[in-house]
C-alpha positions in Angstrom: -15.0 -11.7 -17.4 -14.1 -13.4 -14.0 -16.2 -13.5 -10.7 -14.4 -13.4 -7.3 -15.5 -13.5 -3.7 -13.6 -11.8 -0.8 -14.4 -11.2 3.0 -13.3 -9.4 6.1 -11.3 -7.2 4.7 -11.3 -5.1 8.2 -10.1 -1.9 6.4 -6.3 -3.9 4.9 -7.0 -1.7 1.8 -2.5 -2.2 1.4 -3.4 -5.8 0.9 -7.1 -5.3 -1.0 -5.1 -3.0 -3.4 -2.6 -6.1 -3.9 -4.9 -8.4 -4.5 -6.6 -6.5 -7.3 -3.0 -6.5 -9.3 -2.5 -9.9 -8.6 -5.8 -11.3 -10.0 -5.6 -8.6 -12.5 -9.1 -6.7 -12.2 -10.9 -5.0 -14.6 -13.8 -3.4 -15.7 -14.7 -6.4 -16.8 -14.4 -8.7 -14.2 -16.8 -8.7 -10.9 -15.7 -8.7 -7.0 -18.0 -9.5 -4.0 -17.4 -9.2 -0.7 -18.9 -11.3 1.8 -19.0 -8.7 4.4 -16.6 -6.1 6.8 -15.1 -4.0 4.9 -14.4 -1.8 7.7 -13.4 -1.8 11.6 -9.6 -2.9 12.7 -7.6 -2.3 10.1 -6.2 1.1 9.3 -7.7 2.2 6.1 -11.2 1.7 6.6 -12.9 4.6 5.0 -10.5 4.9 2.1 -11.2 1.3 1.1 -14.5 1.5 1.5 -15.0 4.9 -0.8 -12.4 2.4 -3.5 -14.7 0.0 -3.2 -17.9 2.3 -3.7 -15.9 4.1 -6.7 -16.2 0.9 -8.7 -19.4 -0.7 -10.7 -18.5 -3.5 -10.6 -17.6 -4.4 -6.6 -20.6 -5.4 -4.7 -21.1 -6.0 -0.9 -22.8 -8.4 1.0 -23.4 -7.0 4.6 -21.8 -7.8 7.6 -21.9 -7.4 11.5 -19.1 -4.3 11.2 -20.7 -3.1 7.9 -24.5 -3.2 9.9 -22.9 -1.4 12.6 -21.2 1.4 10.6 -24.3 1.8 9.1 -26.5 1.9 11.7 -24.3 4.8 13.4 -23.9 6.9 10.5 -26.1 9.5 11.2 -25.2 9.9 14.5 -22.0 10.3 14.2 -22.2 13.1 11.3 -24.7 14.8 14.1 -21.8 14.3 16.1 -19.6 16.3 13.6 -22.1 19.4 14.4 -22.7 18.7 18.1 -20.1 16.1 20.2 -22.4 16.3 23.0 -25.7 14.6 20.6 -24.2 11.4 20.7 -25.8 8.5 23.3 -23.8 6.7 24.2 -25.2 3.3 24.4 -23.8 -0.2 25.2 -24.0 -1.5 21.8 -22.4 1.9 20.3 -19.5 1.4 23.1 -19.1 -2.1 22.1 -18.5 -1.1 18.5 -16.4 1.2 19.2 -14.5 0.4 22.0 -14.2 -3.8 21.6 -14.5 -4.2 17.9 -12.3 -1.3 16.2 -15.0 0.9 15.0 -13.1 3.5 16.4 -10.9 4.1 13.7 -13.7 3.4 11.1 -15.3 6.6 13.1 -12.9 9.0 13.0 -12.3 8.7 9.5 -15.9 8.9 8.6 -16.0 12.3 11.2 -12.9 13.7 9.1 -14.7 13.7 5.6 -16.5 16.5 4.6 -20.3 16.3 4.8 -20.8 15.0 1.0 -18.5 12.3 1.5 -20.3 11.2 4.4 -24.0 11.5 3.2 -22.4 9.2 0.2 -21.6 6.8 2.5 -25.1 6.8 3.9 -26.6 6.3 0.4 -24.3 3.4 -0.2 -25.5 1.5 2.8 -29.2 2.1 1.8 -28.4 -1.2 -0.8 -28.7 -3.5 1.9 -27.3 -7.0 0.6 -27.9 -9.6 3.5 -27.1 -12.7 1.0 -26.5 -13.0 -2.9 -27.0 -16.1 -5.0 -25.2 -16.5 -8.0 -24.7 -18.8 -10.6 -21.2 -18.9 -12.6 -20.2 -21.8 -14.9 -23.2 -23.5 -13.8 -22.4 -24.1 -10.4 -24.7 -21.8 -8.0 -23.4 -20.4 -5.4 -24.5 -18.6 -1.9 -22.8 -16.2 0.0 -23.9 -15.2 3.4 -21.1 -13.6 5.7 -22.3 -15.7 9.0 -24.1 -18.0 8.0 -27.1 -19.7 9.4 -27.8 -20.8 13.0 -29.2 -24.5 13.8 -32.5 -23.0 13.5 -32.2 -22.2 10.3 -30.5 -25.0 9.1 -33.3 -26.5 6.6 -33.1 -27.3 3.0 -36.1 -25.5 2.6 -35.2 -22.0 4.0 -36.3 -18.9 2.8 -33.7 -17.0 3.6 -36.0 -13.7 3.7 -37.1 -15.4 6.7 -33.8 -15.3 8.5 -33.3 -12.5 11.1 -30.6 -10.0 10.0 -28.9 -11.1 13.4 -28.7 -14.6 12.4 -26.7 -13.7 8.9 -24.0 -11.5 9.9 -23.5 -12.8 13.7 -23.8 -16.8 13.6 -20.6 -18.9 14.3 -20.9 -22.4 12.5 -18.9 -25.4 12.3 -16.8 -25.8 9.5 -19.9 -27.8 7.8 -23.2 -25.9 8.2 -24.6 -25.6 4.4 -28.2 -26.9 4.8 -28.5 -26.5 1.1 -27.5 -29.5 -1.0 -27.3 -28.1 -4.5 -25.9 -24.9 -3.4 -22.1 -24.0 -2.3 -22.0 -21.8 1.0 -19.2 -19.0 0.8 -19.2 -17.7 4.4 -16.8 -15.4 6.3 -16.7 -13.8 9.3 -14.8 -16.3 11.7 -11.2 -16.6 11.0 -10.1 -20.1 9.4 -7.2 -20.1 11.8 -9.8 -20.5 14.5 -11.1 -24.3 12.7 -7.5 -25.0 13.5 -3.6 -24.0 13.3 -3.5 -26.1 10.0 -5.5 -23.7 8.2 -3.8 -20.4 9.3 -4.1 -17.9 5.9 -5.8 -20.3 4.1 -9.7 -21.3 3.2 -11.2 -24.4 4.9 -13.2 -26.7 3.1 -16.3 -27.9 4.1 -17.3 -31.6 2.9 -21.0 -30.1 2.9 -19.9 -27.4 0.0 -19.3 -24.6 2.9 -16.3 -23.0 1.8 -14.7 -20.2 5.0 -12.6 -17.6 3.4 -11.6 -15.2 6.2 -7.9 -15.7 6.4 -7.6 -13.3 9.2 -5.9 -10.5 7.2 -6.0 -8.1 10.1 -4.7 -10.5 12.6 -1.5 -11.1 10.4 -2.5 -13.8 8.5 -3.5 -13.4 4.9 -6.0 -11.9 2.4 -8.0 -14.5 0.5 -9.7 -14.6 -2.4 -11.7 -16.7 -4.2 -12.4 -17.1 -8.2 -15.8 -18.6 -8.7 -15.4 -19.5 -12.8 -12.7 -22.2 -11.9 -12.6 -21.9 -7.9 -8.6 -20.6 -8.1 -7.5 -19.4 -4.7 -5.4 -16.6 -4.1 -3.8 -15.0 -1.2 -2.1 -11.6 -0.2 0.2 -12.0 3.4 -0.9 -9.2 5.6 0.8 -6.7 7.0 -0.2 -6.7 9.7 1.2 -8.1 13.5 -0.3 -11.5 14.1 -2.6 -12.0 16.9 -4.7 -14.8 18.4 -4.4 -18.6 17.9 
């Protein structure tokens, strides 16, 4: 049994699929992801009904998975009645400047079962995971945490929902000193052109493994038992940086 960590995922279910055959999953082995499964890509909703198919996949919220979340019921009202929808600024700004329109009309296409599902998954809200695997513990958080919150002491229980799926931290910002960090969220090509598809280090045990999938670079992934890295190249046109 293996443990692995993946992130931003942005609905590349072409390269999520690929990654599962070249780590060779199974039943027995466990996958998290540290957050957006959806928004961007093109496969949102079919990659996120894969993921909810299996036991063994877990999710860790992020900013794209809170905001699919919190629109679900409005857009299955939506499905009976397109003029119940408000239209507010944060609902445009999902949908309009952070690809949740693709995510939307996928979700509006499925039959009501499918999307009621959906609704249930997201009712297991996972804001941050510890886990310990060889001995080594572990954090993952998809943002991370904002200065304020940077204390060796935090109780994380205590951190706004904001602050874990919206921060943007240096590539050290693990106040934790026995704990490794696994954060997504902003692309590793954005520390710097040197780290385009790949993870970037932290000397603080922060460890960023959003390769940028749906901006063409790559799909990472990360096995916790020996800390192996693997990578899928997307598919996808590269953009940015």
């Amino acid at each position: 049994m293996s443990t692995y960590v993946i992130s931003d995922i942005h609905g590349c279910k072409v390269e999520f699929d690929a990654m599962l055959e070249k780590i060779g999953f199974s039943e027995y082995d466990e996958m998290w992801i540290d957050g957006d499964i959806c928004d961007r890509g093109k496969f949102s909703i079919p990659l996120l009904q894969e993921i909810m198919a299996h036991d063994n996949m877990h999710l860790v919220f992020g900013n794209h998975d809170v905001w699919f979340a919190r629109y679900c019921q409005e857009l299955i009202d939506a499905k009976k009645d397109n003029n119940s929808v408000d239209m507010t600024d944060d609902l445009m700004c999902w949908l309009h400047y952070n690809g949740g329109y693709g995510t939307a009309d996928e979700y509006m296409d499925l039959e009501f079962p499918e999307c009621y599902d959906i609704m249930a998954y997201f009712d297991n809200k996972i804001l941050y995971k510890y886990l310990t695997v060889n001995g080594r513990k572990f954090l993952l958080i998809h943002a991370g945490l904002s200065d304020e919150y940077m204390k060796p002491d935090q109780d994380l229980n205590e951190v706004p929902e904001q602050i874990l799926v919206w921060s943007h931290i240096d590539v050290n910002a693990n106040p934790f000193p026995d704990v490794t960090m696994i954060v997504g969220h902003s692309p590793t090509f954005l520390y710097g052109p040197e780290y385009n598809g790949k993870f970037v280090y932290g000397t603080d045990n922060t460890i960023h493994i959003d390769c940028g999938c749906v901006y063409g670079r790559a799909l990472g992934c990360l096995r916790l038992d020996d800390m192996q890295e693997f990578y899928v190249e997307s598919t996808y046109p590269r953009k940015g940086g």
